[in-house]
C-alpha positions in Angstrom: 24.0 8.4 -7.5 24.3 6.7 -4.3 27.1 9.2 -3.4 24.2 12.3 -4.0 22.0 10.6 -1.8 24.0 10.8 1.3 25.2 14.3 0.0 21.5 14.9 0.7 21.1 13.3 3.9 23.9 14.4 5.3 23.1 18.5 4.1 20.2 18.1 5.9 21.2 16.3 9.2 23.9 19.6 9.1 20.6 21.8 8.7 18.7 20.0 11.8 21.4 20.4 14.0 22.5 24.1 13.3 18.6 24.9 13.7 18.7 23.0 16.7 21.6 24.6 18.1 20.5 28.4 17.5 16.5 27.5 18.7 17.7 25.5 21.9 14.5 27.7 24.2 11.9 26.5 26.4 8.3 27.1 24.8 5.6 27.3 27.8 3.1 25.3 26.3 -0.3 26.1 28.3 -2.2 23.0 28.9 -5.7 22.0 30.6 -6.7 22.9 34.5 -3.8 25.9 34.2 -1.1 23.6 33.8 2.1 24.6 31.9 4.6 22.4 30.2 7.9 23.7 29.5 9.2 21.9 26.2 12.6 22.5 24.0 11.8 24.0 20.7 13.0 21.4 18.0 11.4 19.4 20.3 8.1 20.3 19.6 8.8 20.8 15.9 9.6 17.3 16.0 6.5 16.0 17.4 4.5 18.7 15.3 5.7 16.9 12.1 5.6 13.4 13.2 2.0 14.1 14.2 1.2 15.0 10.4 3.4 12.6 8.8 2.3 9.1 10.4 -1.2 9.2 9.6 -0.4 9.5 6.3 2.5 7.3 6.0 0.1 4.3 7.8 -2.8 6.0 4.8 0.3 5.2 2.4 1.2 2.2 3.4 -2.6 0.8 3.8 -3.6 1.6 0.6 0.0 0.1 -1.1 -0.9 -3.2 0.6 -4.4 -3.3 -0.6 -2.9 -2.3 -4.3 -0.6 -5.6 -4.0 -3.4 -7.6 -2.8 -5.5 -6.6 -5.5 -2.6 -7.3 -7.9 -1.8 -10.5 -6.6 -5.7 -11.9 -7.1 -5.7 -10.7 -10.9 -2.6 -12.5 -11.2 -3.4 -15.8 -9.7 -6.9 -15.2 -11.8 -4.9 -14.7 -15.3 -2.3 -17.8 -14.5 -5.7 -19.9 -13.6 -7.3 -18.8 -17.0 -4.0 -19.9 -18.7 -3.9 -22.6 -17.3 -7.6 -24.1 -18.4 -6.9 -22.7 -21.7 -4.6 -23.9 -24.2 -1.4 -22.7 -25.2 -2.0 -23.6 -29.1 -5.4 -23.5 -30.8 -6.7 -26.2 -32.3 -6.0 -26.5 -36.1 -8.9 -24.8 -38.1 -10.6 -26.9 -40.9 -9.9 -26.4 -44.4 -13.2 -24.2 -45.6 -14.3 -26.5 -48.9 -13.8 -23.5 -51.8 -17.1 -22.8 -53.3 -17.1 -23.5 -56.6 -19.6 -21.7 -59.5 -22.2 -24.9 -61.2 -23.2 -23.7 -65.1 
């Protein structure tokens, strides 16, 4: 399986580079007060997608750490409630049969 994954890793770090390779052209990007900014391509695919994915991989990651937070206080809340409880109950008393008088 492990073999697969770099299989996959590697496919696609041949994929990156042969786009890179045949895209290698300045973009004019127009900015603010008419100035231009001459950027690479891949370049600015790169930081296109890295703007999208980090605000949701630091969403991700938030809300995974406040799931194992959470999951941590229930557990330290059942061990506690174990722990004032008892592991055996206390032997029941025999019920006295009920017994019919003529």
């Amino acid at each position: 399986m492990q073999f697969l994954k770099y299989l996959f890793w590697c496919l696609l770090a041949f994929l990156a580079a042969v786009f890179t390779f045949g895209n290698w052209t300045r973009v004019e990007i127009h900015l603010w007060g008419g100035l231009i900014a001459l950027v690479n391509l891949p370049f600015l695919l790169l930081c296109t997608f890295l703007l999208g994915l980090v605000p949701m991989l630091i969403y991700h990651l938030t809300a995974r750490w406040r799931l194992r937070q959470r999951l941590q206080t229930t557990e330290r809340t059942v061990e506690a409630l174990r722990v004032s409880m008892p592991i055996e109950a206390p032997p029941a008393e025999p019920v006295p049969a009920i017994t019919a008088q003529p």
